[in-house]
N, C-alpha and C positions, 0 to 999 in steps of 0.2 A: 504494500500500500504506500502510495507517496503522498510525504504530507509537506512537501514544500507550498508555504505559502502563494508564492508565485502561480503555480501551476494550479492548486485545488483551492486558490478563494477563499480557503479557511482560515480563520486567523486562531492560533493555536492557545493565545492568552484569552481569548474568548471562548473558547473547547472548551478547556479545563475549566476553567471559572462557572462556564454552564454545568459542568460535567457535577462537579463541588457543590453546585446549587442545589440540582437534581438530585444527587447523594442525601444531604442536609436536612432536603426536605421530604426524603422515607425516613431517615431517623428519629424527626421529630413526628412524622404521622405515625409511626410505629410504637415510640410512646404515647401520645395521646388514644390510639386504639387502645391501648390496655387497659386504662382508666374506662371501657364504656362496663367492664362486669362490676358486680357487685362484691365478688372476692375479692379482685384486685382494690376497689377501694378500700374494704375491710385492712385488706393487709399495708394498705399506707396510713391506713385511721390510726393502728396497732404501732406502727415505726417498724414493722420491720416486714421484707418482704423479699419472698422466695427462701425464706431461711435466714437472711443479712438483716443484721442491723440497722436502719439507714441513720447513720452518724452526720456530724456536719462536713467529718472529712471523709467520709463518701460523696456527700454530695460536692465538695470539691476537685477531689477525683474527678466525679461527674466530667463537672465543669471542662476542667481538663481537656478530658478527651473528646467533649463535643465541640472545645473553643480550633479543634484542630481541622476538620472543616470548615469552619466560620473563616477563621485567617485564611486559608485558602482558597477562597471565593476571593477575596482581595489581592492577595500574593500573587494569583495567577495571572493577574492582570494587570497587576504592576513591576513584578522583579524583572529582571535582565534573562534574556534567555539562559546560561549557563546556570545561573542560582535557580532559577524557576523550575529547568527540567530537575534538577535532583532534588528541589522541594517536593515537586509532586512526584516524582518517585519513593522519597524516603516516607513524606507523610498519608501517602496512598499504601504501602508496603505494613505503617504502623497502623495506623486505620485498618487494615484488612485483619491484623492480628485481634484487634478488641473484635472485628463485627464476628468473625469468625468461632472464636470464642466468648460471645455472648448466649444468655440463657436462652435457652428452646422451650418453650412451656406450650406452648400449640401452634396449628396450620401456619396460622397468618405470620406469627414469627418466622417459621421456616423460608416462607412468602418474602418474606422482607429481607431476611439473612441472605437469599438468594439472588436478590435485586440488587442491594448493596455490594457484595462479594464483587458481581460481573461489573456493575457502575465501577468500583476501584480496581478490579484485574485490567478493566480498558483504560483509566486513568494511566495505571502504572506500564501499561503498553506505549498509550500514546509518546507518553512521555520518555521512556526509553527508545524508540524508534524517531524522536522529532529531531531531525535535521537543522544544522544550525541555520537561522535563515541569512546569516550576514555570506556566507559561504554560498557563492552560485558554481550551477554543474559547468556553466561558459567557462569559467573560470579556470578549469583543468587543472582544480584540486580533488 
């Protein structure tokens, strides 16, 4: 697949950035689905839930790891190409580790575990295959 700007029209800090978005926003429709049963509220009425504690530094953590798509919608769109591809390589790669190993408790999770996984396996593709675009083929490097 060629992903030189020039040739495919695509602008690749706008890929990602959508790509990021898109991602972003199954993670948060994936939490908010869970909150619609009446267990699930129970078990956040309670503090604790699937078995965990929810502490303040859990929810920290939280934070953490969902601030790392957030910056990435932004990042994509503004770093230099050489920082940008190995941002969204490494934070595609680390992302993939949390969704990967997130809890499975029914369908819709699997659902969603499955959409996320392929959204960041194509991030971490695009981005290892993007071609520097300052570098043309004219050029006979």
């Amino acid at each position: 697949m060629n992903l030189d700007t020039k040739t495919t029209g695509i602008d690749m800090r706008v890929l990602f950035s959508t790509l990021w978005l898109f991602l972003l926003l199954n993670i948060i429709f994936r939490d908010i689905h869970e909150l619609v049963t009446a267990e699930a509220l129970q078990e956040i009425m309670t503090g604790v839930v699937n078995g965990t504690p929810v502490t303040e530094g859990l929810l920290l953590l939280g934070a953490f790891i969902v601030e790392v798509p957030i910056v990435m919608v932004l990042l994509s769109r503004v770093l230099r190409y050489r920082v940008n591809r190995w941002a969204n390589i490494i934070a595609g790669a680390a992302t993939l580790m949390i969704v990967v190993t997130s809890a499975l408790t029914d369908l819709d999770d699997g659902f969603f575990i499955i959409v996320e996984s392929v959204t960041l396996l194509v991030i971490i593709w695009l981005a290892w295959r993007w071609p520097n675009p300052e570098l043309s083929l004219n050029d006979g490097i």
